[in-house]
C-alpha positions as CSV (number, residue, x, y, z in Angstrom):
1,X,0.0,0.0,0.0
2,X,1.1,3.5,-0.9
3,X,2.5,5.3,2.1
4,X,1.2,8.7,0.5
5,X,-1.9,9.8,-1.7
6,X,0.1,10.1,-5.6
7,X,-2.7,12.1,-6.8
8,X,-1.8,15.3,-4.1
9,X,1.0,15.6,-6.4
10,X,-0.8,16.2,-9.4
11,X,-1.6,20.0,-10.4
12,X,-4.6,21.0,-11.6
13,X,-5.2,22.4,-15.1
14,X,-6.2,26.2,-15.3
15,X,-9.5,26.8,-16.2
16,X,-10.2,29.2,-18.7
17,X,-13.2,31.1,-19.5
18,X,-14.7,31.1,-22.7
19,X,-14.0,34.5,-24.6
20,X,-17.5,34.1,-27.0
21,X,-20.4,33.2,-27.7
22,X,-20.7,30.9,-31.0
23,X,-23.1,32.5,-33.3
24,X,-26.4,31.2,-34.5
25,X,-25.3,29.8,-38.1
26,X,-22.4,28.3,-36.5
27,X,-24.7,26.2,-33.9
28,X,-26.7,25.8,-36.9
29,X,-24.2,24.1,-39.1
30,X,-22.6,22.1,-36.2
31,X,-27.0,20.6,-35.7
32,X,-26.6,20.0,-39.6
33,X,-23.3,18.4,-40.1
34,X,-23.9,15.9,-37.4
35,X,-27.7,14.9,-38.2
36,X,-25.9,14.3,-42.0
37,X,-23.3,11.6,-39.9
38,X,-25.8,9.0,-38.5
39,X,-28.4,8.8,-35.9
40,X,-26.5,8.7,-32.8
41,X,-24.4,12.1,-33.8
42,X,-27.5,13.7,-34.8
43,X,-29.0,13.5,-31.3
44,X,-25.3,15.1,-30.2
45,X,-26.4,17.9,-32.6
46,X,-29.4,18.5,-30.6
47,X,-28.0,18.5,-27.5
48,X,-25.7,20.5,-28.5
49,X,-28.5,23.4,-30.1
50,X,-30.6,22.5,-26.7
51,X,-27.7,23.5,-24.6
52,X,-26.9,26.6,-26.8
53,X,-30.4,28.1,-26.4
54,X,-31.0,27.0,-23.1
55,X,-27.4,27.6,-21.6
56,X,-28.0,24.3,-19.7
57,X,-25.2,22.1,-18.6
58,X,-24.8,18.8,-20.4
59,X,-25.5,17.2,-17.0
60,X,-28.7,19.1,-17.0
61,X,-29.4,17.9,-19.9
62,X,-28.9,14.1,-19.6
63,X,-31.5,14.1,-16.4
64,X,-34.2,15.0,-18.8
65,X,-36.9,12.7,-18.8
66,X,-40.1,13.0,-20.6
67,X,-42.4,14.0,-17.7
68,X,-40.2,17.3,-18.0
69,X,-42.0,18.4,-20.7
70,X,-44.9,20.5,-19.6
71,X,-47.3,22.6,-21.1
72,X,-45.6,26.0,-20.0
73,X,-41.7,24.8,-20.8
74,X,-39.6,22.3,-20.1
75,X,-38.4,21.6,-16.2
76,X,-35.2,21.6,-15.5
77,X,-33.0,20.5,-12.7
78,X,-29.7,22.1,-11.5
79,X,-26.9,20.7,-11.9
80,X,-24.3,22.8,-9.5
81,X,-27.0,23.2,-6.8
82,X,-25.8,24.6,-3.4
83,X,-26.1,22.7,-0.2
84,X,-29.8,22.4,1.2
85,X,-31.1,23.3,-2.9
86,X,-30.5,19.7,-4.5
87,X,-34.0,19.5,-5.1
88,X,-34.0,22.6,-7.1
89,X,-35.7,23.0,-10.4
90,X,-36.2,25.6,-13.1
91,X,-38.4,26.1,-15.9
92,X,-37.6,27.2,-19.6
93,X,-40.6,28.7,-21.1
């Protein structure tokens, strides 16, 4: 057994923010190129134009089940919720 934890060694990567926005044709021809690839990239595309107009994390997304859909928008759960807000959900009219 290791006599010390290896990873307390290891230094994390910087994060950096992103600098811009993509732009709507850009989204748009990411949705298209990947719909032209196969099934399984298309719904990639999706996600990725749900994300974009939603600004949704991807783990947001994934959670999504079909009783989210609603009549008024689509509810959401948070991903990065603060202590005592797990629970926490949001709607997207």
């Amino acid at each position: 057994m290791a006599a010390a934890n290896p990873c307390r060694q290891v230094r994390r990567n910087t994060e950096r923010p992103r600098s811009r926005c993509p732009s709507w044709e850009e989204i748009t021809s990411f949705a298209k190129m990947a719909s032209e690839k196969g099934p399984s990239p298309h719904v990639i595309g999706l996600m990725g134009k749900f994300i974009a107009l939603t600004g949704r994390r991807r783990a947001e997304f994934l959670h999504l089940c079909k009783t989210d859909l609603k009549d008024d928008g689509i509810s959401v759960g948070f991903a990065k919720a603060k202590a005592g807000e797990a629970k926490r959900r949001g709607l997207i009219q």
